[in-house]
C-alpha positions as CSV (number, residue, x, y, z in Angstrom):
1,X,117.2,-35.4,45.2
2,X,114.2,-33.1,46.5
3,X,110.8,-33.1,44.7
4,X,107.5,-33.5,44.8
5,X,105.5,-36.5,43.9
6,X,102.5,-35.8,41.7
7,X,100.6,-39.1,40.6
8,X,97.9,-38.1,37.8
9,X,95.3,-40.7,36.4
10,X,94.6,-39.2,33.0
11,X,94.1,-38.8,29.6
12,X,97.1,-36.6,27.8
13,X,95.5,-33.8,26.5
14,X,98.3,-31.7,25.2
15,X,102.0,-32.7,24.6
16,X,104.9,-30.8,22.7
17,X,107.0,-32.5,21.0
18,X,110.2,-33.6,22.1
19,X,113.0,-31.4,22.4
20,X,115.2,-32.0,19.0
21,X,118.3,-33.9,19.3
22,X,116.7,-35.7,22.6
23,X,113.9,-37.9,22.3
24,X,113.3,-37.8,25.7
25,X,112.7,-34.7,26.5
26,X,109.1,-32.4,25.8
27,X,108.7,-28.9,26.8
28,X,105.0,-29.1,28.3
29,X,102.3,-32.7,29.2
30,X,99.2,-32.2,30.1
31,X,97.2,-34.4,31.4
32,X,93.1,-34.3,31.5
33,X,92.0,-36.3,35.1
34,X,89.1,-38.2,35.1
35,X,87.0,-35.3,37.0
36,X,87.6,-32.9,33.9
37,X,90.3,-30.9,35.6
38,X,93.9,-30.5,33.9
39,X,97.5,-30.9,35.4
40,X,100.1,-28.8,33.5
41,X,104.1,-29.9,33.8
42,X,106.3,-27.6,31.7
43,X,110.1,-29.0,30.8
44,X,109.3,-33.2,31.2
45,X,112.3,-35.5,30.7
46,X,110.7,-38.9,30.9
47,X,112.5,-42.3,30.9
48,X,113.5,-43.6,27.5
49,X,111.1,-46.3,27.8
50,X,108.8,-44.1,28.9
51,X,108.9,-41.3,26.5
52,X,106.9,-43.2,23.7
53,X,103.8,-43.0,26.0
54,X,103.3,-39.5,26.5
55,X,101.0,-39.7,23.3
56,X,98.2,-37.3,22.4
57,X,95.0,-39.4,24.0
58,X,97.4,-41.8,25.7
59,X,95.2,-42.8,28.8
60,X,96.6,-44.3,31.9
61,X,98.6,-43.4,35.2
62,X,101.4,-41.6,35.5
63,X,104.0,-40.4,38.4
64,X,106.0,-37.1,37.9
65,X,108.8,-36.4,39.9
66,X,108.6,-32.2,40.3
67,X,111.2,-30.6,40.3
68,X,113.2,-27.2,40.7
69,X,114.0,-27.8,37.1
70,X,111.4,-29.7,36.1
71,X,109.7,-32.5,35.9
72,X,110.5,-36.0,35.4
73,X,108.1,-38.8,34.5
74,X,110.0,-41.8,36.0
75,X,106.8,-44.6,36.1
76,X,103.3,-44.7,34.2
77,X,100.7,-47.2,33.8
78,X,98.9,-47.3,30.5
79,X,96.3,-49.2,28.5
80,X,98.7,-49.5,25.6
81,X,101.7,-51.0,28.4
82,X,99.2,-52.9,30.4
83,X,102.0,-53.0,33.1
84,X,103.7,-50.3,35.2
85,X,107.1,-49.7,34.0
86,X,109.8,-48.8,37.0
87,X,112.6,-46.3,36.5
88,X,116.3,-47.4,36.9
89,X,118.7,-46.6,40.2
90,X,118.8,-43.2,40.8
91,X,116.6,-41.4,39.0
């Protein structure tokens, strides 16, 4: 599987919501760094343990996977999980 990696540290500024029928799935994040510039990723499937983070104002780190066909969040640090949450085998 080719991609790029793209770790952000963040606050989310912007998140659609996900895709109906497929929690799982959002059609744009976007993510605020620290230095005041903003990260765009348009069609994000994210982990299903993962999806409940990308929150509105949901602070923390997070690893995208970019893709061809878009982006998937597969691990994310935030104050809420305290923890960094790993994806499964072969994502």
């Amino acid at each position: 599987m080719a991609g790029e990696i793209v770790p952000v540290i963040g606050k989310v500024v912007a998140v659609s919501s996900a895709v109906e029928g497929d929690d799982t799935t959002f059609q744009y994040v976007t993510i605020e760094r620290e230095d005041g510039s903003a990260r765009h990723f348009a069609a994000v499937c994210a982990l299903p343990e993962l999806a409940g983070f990308l929150q509105q104002d949901a602070g923390g780190a997070y690893v995208f996977l970019n893709k061809p066909d878009g982006c998937v969040l597969p691990t994310a640090t935030t104050a809420r999980a305290g923890s960094i949450l790993t994806p499964c085998a072969g994502i």
